[in-house]
PDB file with SEQRES, HELIX, SHEET and CRYST1 records, atoms N, CA, C and O in Angstrom:
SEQRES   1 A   56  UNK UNK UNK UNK UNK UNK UNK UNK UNK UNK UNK UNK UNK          
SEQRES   2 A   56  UNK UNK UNK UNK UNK UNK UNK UNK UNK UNK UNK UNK UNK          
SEQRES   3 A   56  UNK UNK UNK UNK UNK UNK UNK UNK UNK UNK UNK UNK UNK          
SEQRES   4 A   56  UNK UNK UNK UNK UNK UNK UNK UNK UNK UNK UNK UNK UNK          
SEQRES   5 A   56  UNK UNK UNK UNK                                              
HELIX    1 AA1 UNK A    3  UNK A   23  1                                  21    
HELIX    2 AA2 UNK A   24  UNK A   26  5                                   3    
HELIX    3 AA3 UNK A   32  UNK A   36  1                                   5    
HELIX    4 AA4 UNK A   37  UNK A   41  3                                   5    
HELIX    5 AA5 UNK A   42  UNK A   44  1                                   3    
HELIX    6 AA6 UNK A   47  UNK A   54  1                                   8    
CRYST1    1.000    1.000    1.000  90.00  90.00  90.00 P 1           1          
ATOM      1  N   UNK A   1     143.816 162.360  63.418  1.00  0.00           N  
ATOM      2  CA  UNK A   1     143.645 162.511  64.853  1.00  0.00           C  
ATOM      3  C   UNK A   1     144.557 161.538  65.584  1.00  0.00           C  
ATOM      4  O   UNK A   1     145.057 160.568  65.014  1.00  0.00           O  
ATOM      5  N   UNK A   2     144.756 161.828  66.864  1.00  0.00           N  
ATOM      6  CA  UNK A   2     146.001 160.897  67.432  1.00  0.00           C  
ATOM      7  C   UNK A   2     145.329 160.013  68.652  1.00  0.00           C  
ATOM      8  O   UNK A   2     144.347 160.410  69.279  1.00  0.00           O  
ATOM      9  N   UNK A   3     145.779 159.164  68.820  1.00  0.00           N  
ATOM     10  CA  UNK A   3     145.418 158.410  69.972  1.00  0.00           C  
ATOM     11  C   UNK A   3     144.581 158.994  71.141  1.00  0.00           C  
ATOM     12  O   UNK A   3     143.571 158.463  71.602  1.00  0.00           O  
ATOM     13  N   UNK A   4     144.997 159.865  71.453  1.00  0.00           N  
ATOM     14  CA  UNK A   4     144.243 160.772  72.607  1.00  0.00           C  
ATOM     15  C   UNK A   4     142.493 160.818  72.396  1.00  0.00           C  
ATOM     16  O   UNK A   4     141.616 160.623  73.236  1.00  0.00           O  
ATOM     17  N   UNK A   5     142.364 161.203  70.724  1.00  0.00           N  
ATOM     18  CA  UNK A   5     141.249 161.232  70.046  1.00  0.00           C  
ATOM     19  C   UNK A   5     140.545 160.385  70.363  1.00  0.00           C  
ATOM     20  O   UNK A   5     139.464 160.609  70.909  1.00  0.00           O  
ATOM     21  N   UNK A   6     141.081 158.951  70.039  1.00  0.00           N  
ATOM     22  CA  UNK A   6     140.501 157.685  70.230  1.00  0.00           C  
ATOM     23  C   UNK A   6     140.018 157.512  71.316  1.00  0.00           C  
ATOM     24  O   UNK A   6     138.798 157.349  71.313  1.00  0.00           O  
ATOM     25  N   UNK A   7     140.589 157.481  72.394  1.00  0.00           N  
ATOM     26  CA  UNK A   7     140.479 157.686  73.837  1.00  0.00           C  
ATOM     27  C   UNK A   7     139.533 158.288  74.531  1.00  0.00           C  
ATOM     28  O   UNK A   7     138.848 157.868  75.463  1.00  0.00           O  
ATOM     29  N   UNK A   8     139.565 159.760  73.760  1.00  0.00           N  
ATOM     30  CA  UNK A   8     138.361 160.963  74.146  1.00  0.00           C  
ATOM     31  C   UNK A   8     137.456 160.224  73.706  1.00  0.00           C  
ATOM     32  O   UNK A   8     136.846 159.679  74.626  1.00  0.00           O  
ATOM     33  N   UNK A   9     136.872 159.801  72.085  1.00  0.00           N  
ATOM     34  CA  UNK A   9     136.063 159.158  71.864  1.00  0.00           C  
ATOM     35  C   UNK A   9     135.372 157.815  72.492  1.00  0.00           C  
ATOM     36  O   UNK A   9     134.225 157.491  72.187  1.00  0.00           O  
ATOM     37  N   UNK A  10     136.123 157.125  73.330  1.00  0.00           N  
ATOM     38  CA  UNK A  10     135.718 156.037  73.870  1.00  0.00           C  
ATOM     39  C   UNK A  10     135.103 156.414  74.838  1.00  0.00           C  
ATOM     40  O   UNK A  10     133.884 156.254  74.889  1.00  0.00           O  
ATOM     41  N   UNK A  11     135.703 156.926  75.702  1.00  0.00           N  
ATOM     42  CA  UNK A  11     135.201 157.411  76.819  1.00  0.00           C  
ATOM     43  C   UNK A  11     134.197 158.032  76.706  1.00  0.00           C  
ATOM     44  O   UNK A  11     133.421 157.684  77.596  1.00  0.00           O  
ATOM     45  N   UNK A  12     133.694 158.939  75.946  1.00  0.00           N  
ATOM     46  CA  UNK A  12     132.840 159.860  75.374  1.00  0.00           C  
ATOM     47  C   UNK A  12     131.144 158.583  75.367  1.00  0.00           C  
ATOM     48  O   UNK A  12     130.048 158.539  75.926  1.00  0.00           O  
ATOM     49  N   UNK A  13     132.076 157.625  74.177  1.00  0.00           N  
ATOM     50  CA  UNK A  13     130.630 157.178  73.768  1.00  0.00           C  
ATOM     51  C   UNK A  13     130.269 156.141  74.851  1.00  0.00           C  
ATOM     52  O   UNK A  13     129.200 155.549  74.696  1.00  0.00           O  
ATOM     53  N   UNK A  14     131.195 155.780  76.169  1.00  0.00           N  
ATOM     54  CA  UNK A  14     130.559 154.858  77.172  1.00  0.00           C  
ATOM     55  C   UNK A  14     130.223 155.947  77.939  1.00  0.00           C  
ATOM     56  O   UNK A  14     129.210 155.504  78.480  1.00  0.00           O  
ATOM     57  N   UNK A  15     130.392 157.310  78.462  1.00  0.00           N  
ATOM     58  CA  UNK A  15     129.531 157.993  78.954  1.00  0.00           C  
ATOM     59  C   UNK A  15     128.130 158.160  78.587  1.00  0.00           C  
ATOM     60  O   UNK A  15     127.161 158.211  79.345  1.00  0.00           O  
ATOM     61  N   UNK A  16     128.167 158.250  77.144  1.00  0.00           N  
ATOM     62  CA  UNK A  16     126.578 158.907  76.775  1.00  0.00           C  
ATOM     63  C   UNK A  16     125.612 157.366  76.322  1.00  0.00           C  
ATOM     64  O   UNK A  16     124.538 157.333  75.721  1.00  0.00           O  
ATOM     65  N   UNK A  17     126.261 156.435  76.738  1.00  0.00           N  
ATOM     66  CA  UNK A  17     125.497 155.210  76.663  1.00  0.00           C  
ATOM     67  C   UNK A  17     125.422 154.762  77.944  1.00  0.00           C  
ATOM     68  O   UNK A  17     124.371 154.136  78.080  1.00  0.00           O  
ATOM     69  N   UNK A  18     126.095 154.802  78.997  1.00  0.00           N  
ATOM     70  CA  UNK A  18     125.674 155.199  80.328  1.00  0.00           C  
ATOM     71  C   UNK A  18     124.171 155.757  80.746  1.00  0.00           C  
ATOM     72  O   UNK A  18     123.354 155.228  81.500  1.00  0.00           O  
ATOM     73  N   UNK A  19     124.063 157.154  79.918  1.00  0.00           N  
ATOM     74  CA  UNK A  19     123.310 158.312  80.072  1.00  0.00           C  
ATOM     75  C   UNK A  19     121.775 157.742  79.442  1.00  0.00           C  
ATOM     76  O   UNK A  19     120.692 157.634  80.018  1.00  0.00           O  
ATOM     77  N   UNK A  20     122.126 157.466  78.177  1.00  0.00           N  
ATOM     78  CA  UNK A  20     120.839 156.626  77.602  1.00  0.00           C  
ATOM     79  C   UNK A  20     120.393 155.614  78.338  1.00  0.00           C  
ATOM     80  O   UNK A  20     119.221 155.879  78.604  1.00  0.00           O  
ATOM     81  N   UNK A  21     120.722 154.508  78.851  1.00  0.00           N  
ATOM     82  CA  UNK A  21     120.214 153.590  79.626  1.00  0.00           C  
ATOM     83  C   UNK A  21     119.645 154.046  81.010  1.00  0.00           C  
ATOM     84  O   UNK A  21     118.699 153.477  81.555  1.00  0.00           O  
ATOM     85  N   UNK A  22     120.317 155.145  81.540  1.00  0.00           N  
ATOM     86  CA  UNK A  22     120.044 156.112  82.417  1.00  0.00           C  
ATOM     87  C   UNK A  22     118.545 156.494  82.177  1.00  0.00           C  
ATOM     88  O   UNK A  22     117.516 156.158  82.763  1.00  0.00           O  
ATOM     89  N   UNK A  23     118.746 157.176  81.291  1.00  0.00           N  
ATOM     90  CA  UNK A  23     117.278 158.008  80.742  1.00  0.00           C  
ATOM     91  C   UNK A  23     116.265 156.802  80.375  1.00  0.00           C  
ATOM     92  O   UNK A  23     115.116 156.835  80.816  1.00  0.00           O  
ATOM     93  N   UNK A  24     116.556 156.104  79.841  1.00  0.00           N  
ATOM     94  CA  UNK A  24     115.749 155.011  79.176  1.00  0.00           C  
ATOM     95  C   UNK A  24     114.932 154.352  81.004  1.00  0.00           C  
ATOM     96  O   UNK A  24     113.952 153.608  80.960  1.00  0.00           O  
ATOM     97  N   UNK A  25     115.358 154.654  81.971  1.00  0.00           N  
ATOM     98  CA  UNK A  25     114.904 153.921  82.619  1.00  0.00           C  
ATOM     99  C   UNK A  25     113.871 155.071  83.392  1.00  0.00           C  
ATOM    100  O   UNK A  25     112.846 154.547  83.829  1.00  0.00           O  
ATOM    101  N   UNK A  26     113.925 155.786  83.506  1.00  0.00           N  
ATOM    102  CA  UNK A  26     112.670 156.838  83.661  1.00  0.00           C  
ATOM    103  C   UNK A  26     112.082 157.767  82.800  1.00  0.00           C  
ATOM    104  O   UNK A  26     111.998 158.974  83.024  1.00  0.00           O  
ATOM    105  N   UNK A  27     111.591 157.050  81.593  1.00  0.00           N  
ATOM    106  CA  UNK A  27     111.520 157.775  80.898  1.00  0.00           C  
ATOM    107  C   UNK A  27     110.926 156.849  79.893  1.00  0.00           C  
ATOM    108  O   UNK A  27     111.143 155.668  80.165  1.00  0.00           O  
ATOM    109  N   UNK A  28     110.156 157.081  78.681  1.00  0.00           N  
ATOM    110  CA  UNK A  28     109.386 156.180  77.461  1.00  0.00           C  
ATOM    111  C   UNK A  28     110.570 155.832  76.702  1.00  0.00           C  
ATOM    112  O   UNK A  28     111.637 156.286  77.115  1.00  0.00           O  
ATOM    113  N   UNK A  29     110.570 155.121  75.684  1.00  0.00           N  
ATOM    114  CA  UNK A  29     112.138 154.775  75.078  1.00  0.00           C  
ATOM    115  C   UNK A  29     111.800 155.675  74.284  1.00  0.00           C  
ATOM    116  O   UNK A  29     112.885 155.882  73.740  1.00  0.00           O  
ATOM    117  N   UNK A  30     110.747 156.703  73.582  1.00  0.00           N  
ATOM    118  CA  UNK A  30     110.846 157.319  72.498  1.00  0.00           C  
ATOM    119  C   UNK A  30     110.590 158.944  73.303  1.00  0.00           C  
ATOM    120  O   UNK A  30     110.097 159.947  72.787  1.00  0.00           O  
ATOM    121  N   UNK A  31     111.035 158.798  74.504  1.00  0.00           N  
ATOM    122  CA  UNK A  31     110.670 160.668  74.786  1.00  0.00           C  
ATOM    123  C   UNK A  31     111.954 161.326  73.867  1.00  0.00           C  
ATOM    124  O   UNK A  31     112.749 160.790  73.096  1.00  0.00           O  
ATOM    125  N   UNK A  32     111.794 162.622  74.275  1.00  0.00           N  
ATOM    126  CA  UNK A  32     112.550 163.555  73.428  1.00  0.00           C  
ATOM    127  C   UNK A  32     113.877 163.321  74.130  1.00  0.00           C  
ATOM    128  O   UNK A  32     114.815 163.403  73.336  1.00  0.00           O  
ATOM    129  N   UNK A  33     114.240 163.051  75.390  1.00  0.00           N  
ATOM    130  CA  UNK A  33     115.519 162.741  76.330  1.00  0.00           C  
ATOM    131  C   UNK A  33     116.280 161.739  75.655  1.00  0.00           C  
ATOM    132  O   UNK A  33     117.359 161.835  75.070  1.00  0.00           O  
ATOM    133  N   UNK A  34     115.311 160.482  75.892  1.00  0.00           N  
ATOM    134  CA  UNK A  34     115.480 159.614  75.342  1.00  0.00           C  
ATOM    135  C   UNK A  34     116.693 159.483  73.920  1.00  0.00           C  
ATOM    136  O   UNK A  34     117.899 159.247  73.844  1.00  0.00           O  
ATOM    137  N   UNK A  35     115.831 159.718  73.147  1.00  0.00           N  
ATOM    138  CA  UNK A  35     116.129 159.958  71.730  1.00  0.00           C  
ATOM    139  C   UNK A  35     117.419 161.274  71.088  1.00  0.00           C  
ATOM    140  O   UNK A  35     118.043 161.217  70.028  1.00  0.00           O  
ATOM    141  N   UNK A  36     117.478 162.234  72.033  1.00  0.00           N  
ATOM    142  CA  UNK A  36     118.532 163.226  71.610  1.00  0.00           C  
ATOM    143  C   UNK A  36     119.935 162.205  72.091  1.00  0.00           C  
ATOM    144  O   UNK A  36     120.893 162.092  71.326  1.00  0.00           O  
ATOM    145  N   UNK A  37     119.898 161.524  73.402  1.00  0.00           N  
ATOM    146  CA  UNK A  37     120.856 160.741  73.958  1.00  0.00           C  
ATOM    147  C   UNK A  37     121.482 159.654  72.409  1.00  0.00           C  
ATOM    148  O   UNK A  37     122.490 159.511  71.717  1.00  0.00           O  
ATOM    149  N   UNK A  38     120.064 159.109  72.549  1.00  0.00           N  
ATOM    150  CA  UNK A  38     120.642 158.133  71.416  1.00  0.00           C  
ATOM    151  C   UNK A  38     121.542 158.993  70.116  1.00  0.00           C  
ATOM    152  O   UNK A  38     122.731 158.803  69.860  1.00  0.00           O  
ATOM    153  N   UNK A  39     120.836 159.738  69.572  1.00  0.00           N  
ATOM    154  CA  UNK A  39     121.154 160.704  68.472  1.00  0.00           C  
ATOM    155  C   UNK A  39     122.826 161.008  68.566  1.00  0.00           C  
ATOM    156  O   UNK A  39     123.791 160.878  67.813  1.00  0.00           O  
ATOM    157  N   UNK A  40     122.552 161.546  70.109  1.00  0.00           N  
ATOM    158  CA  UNK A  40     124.315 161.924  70.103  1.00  0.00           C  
ATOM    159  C   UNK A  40     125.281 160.611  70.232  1.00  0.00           C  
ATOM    160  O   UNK A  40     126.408 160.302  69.845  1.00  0.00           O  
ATOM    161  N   UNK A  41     124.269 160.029  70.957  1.00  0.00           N  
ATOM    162  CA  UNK A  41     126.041 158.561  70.683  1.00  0.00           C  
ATOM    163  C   UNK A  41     125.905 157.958  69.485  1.00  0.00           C  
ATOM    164  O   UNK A  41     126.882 157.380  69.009  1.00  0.00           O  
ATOM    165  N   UNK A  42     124.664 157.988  68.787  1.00  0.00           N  
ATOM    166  CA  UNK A  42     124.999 157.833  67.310  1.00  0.00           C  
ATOM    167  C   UNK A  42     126.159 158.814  66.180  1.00  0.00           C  
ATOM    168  O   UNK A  42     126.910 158.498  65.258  1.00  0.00           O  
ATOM    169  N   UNK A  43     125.842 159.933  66.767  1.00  0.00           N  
ATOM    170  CA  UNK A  43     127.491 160.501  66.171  1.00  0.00           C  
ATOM    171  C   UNK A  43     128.331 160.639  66.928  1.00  0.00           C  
ATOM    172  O   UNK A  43     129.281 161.226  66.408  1.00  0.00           O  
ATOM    173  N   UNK A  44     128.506 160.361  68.061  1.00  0.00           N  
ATOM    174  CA  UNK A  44     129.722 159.781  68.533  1.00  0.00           C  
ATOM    175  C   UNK A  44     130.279 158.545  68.241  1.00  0.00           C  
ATOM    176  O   UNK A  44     131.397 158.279  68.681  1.00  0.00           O  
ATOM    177  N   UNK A  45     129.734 157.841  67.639  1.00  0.00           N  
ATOM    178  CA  UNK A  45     130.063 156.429  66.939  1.00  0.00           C  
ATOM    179  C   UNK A  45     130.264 156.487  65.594  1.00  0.00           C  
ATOM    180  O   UNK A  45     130.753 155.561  64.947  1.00  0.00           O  
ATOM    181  N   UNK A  46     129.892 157.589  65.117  1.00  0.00           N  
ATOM    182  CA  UNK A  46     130.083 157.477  63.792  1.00  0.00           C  
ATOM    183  C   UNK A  46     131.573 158.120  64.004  1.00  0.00           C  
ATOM    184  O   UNK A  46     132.562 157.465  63.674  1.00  0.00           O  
ATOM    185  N   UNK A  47     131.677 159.242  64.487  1.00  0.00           N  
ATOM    186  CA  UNK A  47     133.092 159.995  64.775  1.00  0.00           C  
ATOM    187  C   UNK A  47     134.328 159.283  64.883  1.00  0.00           C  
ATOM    188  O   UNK A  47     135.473 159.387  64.444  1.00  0.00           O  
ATOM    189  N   UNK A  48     133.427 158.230  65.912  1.00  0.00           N  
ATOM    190  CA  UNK A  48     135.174 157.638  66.230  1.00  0.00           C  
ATOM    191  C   UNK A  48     134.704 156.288  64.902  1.00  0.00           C  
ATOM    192  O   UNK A  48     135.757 155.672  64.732  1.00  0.00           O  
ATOM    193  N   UNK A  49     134.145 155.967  64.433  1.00  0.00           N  
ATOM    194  CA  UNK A  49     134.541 154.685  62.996  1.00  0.00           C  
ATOM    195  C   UNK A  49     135.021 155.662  61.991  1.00  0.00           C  
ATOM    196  O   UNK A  49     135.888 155.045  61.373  1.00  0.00           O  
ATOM    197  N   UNK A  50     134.929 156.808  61.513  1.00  0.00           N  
ATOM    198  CA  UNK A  50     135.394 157.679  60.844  1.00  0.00           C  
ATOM    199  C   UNK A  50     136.860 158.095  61.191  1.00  0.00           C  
ATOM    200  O   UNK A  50     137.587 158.294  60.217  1.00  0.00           O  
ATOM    201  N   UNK A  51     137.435 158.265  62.509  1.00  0.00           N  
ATOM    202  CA  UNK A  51     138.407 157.990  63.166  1.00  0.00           C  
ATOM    203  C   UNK A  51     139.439 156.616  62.716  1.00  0.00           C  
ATOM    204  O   UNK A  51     140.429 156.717  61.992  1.00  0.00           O  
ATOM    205  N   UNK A  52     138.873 155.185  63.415  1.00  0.00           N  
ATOM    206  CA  UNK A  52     139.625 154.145  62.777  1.00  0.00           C  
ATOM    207  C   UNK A  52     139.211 154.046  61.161  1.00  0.00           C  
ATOM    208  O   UNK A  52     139.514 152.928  60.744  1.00  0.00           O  
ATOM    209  N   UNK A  53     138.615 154.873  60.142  1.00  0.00           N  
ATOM    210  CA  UNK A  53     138.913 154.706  59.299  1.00  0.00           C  
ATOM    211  C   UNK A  53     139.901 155.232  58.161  1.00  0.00           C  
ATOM    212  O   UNK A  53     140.296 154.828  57.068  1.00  0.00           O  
ATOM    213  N   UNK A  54     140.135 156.579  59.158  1.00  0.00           N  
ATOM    214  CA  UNK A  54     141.504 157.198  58.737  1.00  0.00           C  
ATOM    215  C   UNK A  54     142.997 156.554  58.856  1.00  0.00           C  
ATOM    216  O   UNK A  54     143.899 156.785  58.050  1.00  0.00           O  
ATOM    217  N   UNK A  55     143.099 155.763  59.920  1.00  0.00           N  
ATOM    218  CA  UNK A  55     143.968 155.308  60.937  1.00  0.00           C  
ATOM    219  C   UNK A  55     144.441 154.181  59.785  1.00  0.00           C  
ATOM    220  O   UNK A  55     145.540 153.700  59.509  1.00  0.00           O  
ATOM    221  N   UNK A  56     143.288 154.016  59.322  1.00  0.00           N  
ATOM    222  CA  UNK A  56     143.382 152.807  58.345  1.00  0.00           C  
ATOM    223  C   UNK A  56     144.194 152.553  57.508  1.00  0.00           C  
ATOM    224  O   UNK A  56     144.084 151.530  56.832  1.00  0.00           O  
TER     225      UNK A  56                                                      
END                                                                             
C-alpha cells in the first residue's frame, strides 16, 4: 500500500476515536454503540500496524 494508505488510515482511525469518545459520553461504556465504535478502530489499528509492517 502507498503512502496515501497510511494517510487514509490515520485519518480514519482519529475519526472513529473521535466518534467513540463521542458515543462514550452519552451512552454506558459497554452499550452496543459504544462497543461496535471501539471494534472498528480496533481494526482500523490493526490495518494500518499491518500496513507499517509491510513497509517494513
Amino acid at each position: 500500500m502507498s503512502t496515501h494508505a497510511t494517510v487514509y488510515l490515520e485519518n480514519a482511525i482519529e475519526r472513529k476515536r473521535e466518534e467513540m469518545i463521542s458515543l462514550s459520553f452519552n451512552n454506558h461504556l459497554q452499550s452496543k454503540e459504544v462497543i461496535d465504535a471501539s471494534t472498528s478502530l480496533d481494526s482500523l489499528i490493526n490495518q494500518y500496524l499491518q500496513l507499517q509492517r509491510t513497509k517494513a
